[in-house]
C-alpha positions in Angstrom: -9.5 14.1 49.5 -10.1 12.4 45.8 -13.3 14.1 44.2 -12.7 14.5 41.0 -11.9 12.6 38.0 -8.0 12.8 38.4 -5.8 9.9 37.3 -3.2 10.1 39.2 -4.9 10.2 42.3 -6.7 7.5 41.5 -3.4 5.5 40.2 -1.9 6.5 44.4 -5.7 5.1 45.6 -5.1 2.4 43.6 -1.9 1.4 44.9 -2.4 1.9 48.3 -5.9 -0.2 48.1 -6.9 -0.4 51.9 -10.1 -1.1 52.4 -9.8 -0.3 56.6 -8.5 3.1 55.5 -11.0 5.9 56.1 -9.0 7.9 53.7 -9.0 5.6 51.0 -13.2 4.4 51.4 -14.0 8.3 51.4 -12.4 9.0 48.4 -13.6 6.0 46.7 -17.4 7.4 47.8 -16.8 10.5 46.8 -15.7 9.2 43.3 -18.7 7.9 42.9 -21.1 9.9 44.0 -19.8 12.6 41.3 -22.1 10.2 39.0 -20.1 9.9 36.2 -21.2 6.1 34.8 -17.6 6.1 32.9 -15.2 6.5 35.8 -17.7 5.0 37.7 -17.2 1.8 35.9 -13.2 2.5 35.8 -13.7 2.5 40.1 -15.6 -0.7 40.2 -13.1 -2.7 37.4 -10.3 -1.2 39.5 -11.7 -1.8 43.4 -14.2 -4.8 43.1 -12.5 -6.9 44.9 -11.8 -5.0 48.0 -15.2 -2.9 47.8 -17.4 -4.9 46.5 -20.5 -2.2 47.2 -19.1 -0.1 43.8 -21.7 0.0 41.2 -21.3 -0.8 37.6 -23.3 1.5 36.0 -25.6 0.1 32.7 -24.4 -1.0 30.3 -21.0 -1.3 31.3 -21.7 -4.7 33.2 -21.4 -6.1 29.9 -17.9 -5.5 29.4 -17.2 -7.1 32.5 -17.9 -10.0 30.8 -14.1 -9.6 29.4 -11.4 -9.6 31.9 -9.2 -9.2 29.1 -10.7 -5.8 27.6 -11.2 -4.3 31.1 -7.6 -4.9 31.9 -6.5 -3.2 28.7 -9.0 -0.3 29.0 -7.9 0.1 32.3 -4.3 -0.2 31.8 -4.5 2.3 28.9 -6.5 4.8 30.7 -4.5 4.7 34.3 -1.0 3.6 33.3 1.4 0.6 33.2 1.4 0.6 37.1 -2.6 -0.2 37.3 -2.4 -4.1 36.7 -5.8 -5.7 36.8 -6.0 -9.4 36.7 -7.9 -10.7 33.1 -10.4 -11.8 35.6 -14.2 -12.2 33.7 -16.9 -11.7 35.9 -19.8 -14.6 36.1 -21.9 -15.1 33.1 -24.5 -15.7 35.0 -24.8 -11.9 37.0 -25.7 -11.0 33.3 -27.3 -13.6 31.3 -30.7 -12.1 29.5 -30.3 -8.7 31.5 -29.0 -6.7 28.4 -31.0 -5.3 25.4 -29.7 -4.6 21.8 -29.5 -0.9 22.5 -27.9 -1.8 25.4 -24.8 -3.7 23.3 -25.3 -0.7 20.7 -24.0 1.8 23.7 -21.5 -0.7 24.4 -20.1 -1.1 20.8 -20.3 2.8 20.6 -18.2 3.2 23.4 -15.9 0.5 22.0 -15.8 2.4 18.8 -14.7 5.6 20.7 -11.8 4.1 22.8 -10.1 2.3 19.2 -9.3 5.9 18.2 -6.5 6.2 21.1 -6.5 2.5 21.7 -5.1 0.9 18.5 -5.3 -2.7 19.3 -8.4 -2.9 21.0 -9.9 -5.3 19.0 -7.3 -7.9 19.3 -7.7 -7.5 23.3 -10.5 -10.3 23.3 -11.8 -11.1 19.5 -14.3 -13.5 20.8 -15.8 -11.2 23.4 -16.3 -8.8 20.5 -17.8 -11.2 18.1 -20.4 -11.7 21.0 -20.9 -8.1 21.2 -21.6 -7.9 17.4 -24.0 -10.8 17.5 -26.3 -9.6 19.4 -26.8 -6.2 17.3 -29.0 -5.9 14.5 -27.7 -5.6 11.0 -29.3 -2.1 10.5 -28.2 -1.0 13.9 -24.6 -2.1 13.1 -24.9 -0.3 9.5 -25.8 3.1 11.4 -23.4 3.1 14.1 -20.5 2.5 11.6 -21.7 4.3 8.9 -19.8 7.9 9.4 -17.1 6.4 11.6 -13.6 6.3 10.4 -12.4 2.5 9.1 -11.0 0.9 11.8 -9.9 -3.0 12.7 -13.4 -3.1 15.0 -15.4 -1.2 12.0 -14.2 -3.9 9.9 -15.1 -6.8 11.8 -18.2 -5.0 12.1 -18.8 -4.8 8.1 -17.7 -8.4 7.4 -21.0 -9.5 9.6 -23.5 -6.7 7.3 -24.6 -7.7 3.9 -23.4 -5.7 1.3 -26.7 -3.8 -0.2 -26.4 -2.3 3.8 -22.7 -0.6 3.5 -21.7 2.1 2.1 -19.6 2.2 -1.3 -16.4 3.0 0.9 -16.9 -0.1 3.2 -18.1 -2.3 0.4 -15.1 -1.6 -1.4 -12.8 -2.3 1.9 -14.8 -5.2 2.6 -14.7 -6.3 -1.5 -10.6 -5.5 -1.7 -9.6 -7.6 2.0 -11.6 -10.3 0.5 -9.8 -10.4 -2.5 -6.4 -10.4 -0.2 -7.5 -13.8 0.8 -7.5 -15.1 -2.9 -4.8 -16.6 -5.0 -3.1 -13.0 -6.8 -4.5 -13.6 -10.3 -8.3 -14.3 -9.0 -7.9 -11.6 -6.2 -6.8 -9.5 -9.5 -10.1 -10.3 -11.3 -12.5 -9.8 -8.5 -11.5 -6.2 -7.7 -11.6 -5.6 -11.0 -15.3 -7.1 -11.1 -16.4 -5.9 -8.1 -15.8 -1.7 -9.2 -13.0 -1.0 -6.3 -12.9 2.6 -6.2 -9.0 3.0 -6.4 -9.0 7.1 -5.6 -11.7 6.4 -2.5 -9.5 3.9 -0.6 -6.4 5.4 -1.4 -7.8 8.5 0.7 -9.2 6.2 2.9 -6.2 4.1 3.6 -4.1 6.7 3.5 -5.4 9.7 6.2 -6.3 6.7 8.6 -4.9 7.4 11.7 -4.3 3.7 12.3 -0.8 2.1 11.1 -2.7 -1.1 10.2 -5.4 0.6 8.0 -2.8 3.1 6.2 -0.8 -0.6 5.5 -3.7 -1.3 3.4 -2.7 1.0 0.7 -0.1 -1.9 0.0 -2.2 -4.4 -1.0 -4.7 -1.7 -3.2 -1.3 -1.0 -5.0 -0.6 -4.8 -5.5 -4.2 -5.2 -7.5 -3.5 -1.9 -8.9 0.1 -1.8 -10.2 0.0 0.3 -12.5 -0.8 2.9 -10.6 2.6 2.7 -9.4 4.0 4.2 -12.3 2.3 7.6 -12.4 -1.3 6.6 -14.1 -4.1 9.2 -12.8 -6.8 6.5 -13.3 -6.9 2.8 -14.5 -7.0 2.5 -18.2 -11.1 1.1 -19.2 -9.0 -1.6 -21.0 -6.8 -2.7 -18.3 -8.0 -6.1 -18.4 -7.5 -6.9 -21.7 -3.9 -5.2 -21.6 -3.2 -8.0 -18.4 -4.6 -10.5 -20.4 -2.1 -10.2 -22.9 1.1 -7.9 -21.9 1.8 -7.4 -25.3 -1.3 -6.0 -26.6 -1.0 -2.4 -25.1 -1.8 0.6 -27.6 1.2 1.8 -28.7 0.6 5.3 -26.8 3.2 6.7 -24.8 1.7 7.4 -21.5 0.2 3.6 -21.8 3.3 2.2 -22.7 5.1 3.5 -20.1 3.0 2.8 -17.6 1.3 -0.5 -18.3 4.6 -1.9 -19.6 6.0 -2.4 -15.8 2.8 -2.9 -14.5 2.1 -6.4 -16.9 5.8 -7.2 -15.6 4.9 -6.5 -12.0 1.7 -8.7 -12.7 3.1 -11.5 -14.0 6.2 -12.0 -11.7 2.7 -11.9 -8.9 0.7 -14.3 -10.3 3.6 -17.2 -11.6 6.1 -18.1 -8.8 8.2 -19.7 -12.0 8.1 -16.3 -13.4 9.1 -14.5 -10.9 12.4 -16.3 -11.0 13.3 -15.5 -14.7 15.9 -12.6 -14.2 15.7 -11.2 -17.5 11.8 -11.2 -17.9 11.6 -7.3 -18.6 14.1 -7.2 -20.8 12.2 -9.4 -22.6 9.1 -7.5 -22.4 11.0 -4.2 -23.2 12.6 -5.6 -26.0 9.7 -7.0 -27.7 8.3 -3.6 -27.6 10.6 -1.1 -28.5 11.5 -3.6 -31.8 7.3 -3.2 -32.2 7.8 -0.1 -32.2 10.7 0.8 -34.1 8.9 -1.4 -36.6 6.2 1.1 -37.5 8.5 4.4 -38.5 7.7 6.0 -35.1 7.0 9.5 -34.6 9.7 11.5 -32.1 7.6 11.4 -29.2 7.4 7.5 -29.3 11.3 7.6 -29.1 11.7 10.5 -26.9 8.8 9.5 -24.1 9.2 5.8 -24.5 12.0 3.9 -25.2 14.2 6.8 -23.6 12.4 5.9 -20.4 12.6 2.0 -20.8 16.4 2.6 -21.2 16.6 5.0 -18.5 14.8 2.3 -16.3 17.1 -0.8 -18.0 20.4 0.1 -19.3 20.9 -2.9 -20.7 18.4 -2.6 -23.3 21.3 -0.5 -25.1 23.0 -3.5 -25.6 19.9 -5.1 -26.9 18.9 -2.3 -29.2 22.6 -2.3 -30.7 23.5 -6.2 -30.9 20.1 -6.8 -32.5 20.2 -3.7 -35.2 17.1 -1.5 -36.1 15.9 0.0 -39.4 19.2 2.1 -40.7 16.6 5.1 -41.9 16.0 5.2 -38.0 19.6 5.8 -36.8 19.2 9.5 -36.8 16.3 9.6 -35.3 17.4 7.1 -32.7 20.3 9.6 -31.6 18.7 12.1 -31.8 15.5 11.7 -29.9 16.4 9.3 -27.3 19.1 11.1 -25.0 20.1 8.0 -23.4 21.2 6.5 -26.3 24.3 8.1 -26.1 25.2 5.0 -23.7 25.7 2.9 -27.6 28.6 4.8 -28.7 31.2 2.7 -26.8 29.9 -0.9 -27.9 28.7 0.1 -31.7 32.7 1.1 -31.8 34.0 -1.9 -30.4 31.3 -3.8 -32.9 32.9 -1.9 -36.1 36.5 -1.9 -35.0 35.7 -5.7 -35.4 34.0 -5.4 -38.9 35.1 -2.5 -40.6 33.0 -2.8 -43.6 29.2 -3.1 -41.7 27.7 -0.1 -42.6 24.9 -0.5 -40.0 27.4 0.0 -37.3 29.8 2.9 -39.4 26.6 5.3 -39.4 25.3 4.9 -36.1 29.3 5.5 -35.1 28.8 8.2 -37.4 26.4 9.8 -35.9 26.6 9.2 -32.3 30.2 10.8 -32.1 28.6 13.8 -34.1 25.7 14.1 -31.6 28.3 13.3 -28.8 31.6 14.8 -29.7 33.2 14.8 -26.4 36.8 14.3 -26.0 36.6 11.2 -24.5 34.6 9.9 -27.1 36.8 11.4 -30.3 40.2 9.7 -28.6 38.4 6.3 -28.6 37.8 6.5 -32.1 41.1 7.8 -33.0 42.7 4.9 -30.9 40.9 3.0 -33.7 40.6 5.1 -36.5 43.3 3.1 -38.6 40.7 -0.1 -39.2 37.5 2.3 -40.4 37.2 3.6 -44.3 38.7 6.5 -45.4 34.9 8.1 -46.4 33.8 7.3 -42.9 37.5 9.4 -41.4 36.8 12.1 -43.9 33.3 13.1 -42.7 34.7 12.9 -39.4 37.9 15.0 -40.2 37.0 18.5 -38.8 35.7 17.0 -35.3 38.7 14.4 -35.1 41.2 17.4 -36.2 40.2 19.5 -33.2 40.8 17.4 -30.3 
C-alpha cells in the first residue's frame, strides 16, 4: 500500500491508472488523506481524469489554469515517464474565487520551484503575466526582495516601479534595459543610470542559473574596460570614450582604457569594426604622444612594452616611422620587447649605410642583445656599415 509521499510509487500508480482497481483507489485515498496540500495537488494534476473526487487544495486550483506549467511541474517532479496532457482546466471553475494573497502563495511557490526548475518561466509566459497582474506592487516588491535574481524575479521587477526595488534589481532592471538600446546609447544610459559594476558582477556571477551568470557578458560589453584589469571605472570614463585620444598619459590608464576605446568603437560603428588596422592606429598615435614628451622609464617599461607585447607589429611602426635619437637608449633599454627591432633596423641600414638614426639604434640593440644569432647577421653585413660604427662593435663581433 502507497502512504507516503514516495515518487516512485506514485510514478507505478501512475502508470498502472485503474480506476476499478481496489489497490490503486486505496492508495490514491491514502495519499490524500496524509494532508499534504502539495502532493495533494501533484495527485489531483496526475489522476483527475480517472478520479475525479481528488481535491485541489487552495491555492493550487489556480495553477490549473495552465496545462502547460502543471505538465512541466509534474514532469520534473515525477519523471519523463509521467506525461500529462497541457490540458487547462475551465476558467470558469475559478473566475473571482482567488484573492491577491492567494496569487502571492502561488507566485511564492512558483519562485521556489525556479531554483531546480530552470525554465519555468518560459513554460507558459502568459499564464505568468496573469499571475503577476493580479499582485500588488508592494506585495510583488516584498516577495522578491531577498530572493535570488532569477528569469521569474525579473519579469517580476520589470512590472515594479523603480523607487520600489532594491539598488541590485534596479541596476539589473536599468542594465537589460540598456541591452535593448543601440550600443552607444545603451553605453550612456548605464553610465547615467549609476550601474553598480562590482554588485552585478557578484550577482551575475554566483547565480546558480546559466542564463543569469550569461549576464555578466553584456555588463562586460558596457564596461570594457574592465576587461583589461581596472579595479573600478575611471570617474572620467566618459570623457576618455568621448574622445579615445584624450586619456591621461598614466600607465595603468593607458593600458587599460587604450583597448577598451578600441573595443568601444569597433561596438558602436559597424564601418569600424571592419578597419583591420584600427588599433594600430590608436597604439601608434599614442606611443608617438608619448615618446613626444621625454618619458620617464616607467611610461616605456609599463606601456608601450605592453602595447607591443599585445601588437607586434607596432615594432615595425615604431622603427619605419623613427623616434627622438636621445630616446634610443632608453627605448632598448626599458622596453624588453623591443628587442623584436634589431632584425628590420639592420636590414634598414644595410640599405643606407650613412643614416645615423638607424646605425645607433643597430648600435645599441646588438649591445643590449648580443646573442650569436644576432652578431652573425651583422657580420653577414658588416662590409656596407662605417668603420666607427665596426670599431665600437669590435670586441662583441671578435668573440663570436
Amino acid at each position: 500500500m502507497v502512504d507516503k509521499m514516495d515518487k516512485r510509487s506514485i510514478r507505478k500508480l501512475y502508470l498502472r491508472k485503474d480506476p476499478k482497481d481496489p489497490y490503486f483507489r486505496s492508495s490514491l485515498t491514502r495519499l490524500v488523506a496524509i494532508g499534504n496540500p502539495y502532493l495533494t495537488f501533484i495527485l489531483h494534476a496526475m489522476f483527475r481524469d480517472v478520479l475525479p473526487g481528488i481535491p485541489c487544495p487552495a491555492p493550487f486550483g489556480i495553477l490549473m489554469k495552465s496545462g502547460k506549467t502543471i505538465s512541466y511541474i509534474v514532469r520534473r517532479l515525477m519523471g519523463r515517464k509521467v506525461v500529462l496532457e497541457a490540458k487547462s482546466e475551465s476558467e470558469e471553475l475559478y473566475s473571482n474565487k482567488w484573492n491577491e494573497s492567494d496569487y502571492a502563495d502561488i507566485m511564492k511557490f512558483l519562485l521556489n520551484i525556479e531554483r531546480t526548475n530552470k525554465r519555468l518561466l518560459f513554460v507558459d509566459q502568459p499564464f505568468i503575466r496573469n499571475v503577476i497582474s493580479k499582485i500588488s506592487e508592494a506585495e510583488k516588491a516584498r516577495i522578491i526582495r531577498f530572493l535570488e535574481v532569477s528569469p521569474l524575479s525579473i519579469s517580476i521587477m520589470r512590472t515594479i516601479r523603480t523607487e520600489n526595488l532594491t539598488d541590485t534589481h534596479l541596476a539589473v532592471i536599468n542594465l537589460l534595459k540598456a541591452k535593448t538600446m543601440p550600443y552607444e546609447e545603451g553605453f550612456r544610459y548605464v553610465h547615467e543610470s549609476n550601474v553598480d559594476f562590482k554588485l552585478l558582477k557578484r550577482t551575475f556571477l554566483k547565480s546558480t542559473f546559466s542564463q543569469i551568470q550569461k549576464y555578466f557578458h553584456i555588463l562586460v560589453d558596457f564596461f570594457p574596460e574592465m576587461m583589461f584589469g581596472i579595479r573600478k571605472p575611471y570617474s572620467n570614463r566618459m570623457q576618455i570614450f568621448a574622445d579615445p585620444l584624450s586619456i591621461p598619459l598614466k600607465p595603468r590608464l593607458l593600458c587599460v582604457y587604450i583597448p577598451a576605446c578600441i573595443y568601444f568603437i569597433r561596438r558602436k560603428s559597424k564601418s569600424l569594426s571592419l578597419v583591420k588596422n584600427l588599433d594600430v592606429l590608436i597604439k601608434t598615435i599614442y606611443i608617438e604622444k608619448i615618446l613626444s614628451v621625454s618619458p620617464r622609464r616607467y611610461l616605456l617599461k609599463k606601456v608601450i612594452h605592453q602595447l607591443i607585447l599585445d601588437t607586434p607589429i607596432l615594432v615595425k611602426v615604431i622603427v619605419m616611422r623613427r623616434f627622438p635619437p636621445n630616446l634610443i637608449k632608453k627605448m632598448v633599454e626599458y622596453i624588453p620587447s623591443f628587442h623584436l627591432a634589431y632584425e628590420l633596423s639592420l636590414k634598414i641600414l644595410s640599405n643606407d649605410p650613412s643614416d645615423s638614426f638607424y646605425e645607433e639604434l643597430v648600435e645599441e640593440l646588438l649591445k643590449k642583445y648580443p646573442t650569436k644569432s644576432n652578431v652573425k647577421r651583422f657580420q653577414a653585413c658588416s662590409h656596407l656599415f662605417s668603420n666607427s660604427l665596426l670599431e665600437r662593435l669590435k670586441y662583441l663581433t671578435e668573440t663570436v
